[in-house]
Every structure is written in structure tokens, then in C-alpha cells.
C-alpha positions in Angstrom: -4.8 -50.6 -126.0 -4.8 -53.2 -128.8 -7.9 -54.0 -130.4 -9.8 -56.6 -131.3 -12.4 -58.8 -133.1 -13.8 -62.3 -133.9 -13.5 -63.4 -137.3 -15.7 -66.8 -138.2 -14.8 -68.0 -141.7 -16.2 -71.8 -142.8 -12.6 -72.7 -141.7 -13.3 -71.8 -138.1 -13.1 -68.6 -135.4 -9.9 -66.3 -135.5 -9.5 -63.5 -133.0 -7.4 -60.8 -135.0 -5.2 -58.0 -133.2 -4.3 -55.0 -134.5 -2.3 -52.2 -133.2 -3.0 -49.0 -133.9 0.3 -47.0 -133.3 3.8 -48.2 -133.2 4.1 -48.8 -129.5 0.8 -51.2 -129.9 2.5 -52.7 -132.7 5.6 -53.5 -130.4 3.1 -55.1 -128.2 2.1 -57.6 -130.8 5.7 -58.2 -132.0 6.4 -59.0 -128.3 3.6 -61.4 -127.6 2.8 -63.2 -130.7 2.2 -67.3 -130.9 4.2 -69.7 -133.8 0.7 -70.3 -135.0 0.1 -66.5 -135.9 -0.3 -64.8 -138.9 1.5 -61.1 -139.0 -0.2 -58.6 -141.9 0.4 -55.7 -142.6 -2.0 -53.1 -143.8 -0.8 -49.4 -144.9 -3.5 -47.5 -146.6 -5.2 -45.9 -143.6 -2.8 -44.9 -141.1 0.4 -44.1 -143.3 2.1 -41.3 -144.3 0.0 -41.5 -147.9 -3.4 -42.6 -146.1 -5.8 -42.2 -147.9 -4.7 -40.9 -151.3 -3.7 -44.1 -152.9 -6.7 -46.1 -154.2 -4.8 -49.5 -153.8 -2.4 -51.3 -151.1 -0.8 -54.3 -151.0 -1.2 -56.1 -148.1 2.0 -58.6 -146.6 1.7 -61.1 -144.8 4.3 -63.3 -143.2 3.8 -66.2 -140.6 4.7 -64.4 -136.9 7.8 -67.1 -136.6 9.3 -64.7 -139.8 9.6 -61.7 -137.9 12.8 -60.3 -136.9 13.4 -57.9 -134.0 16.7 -56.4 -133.3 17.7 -54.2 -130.6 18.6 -51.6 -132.9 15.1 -51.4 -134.6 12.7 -48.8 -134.2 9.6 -49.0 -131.7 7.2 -51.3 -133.8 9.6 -51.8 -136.8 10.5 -55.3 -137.6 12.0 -57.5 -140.2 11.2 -60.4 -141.9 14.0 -63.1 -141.3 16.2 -64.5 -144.3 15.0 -68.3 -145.1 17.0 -70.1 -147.9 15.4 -72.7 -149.9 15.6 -76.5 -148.7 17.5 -78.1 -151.6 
């Protein structure tokens, strides 16, 4: 099951996902808009958890991701872009 929750910034209302295993991840990857934002948190769920004080936190527009057959259930890339010139 993914989860859920309302966010309402001055901006306006966001409904984030999150999956919270691999296969839910996959989910995501699967059904995500052009419009969405993919992030990707580490600290409480990986192999470290909850030893390191920081994370960094990426981010990528959901049109960036990159899923090949040969990937892992919920792994994904982040596609190559060059630069306009």
C-alpha cells in the first residue's frame, strides 16, 4: 500500500506519495505524471538508518527517471540530459 498525505504550502495543495519498500516504490516509478516531482529520502529506512545525523535529499523531476528491464525492483536511474548550447 502506498501512503499518503496533503501538503498546503502558500503555493497551493500537493498530495505526496511515498513508498515504503521497494515493490511500493516500483509502484510509483510505474504510475508517475510529467508534472511530478521524484525525491528521494535515505536516512530512515536504509541500510545506515538512523546512525547518520545528516542526509541529502535528491530530487529529480519524474520525466528524469530511467527504468530499464534490467534494473532491480524499485531501482531507477536518472536519464543523461546534455546541455542546450
Amino acid at each position: 500500500m502506498v501512503f499518503y498525505f496533503k501538503v498546503q504550502p502558500e503555493a497551493g495543495d500537493y498530495t505526496n506519495f511515498m513508498g515504503l519498500d521497494k515493490y511500493e516504490n516500483e509502484e510509483l516509478i510505474k504510475y508517475g505524471f510529467m508534472e511530478d516531482i521524484w525525491f528521494h529520502l535515505v536516512k530512515a529506512n536504509s541500510i545506515q538508518g538512523k546512525k547518520v545525523n545528516n542526509i541529502d535529499v535528491v530530487y529529480t523531476p519524474w520525466s528524469n527517471l530511467k527504468k530499464t528491464p534490467s534494473m532491480d525492483v524499485g531501482q531507477v536511474g536518472r536519464e543523461s540530459r546534455e546541455a542546450d548550447t
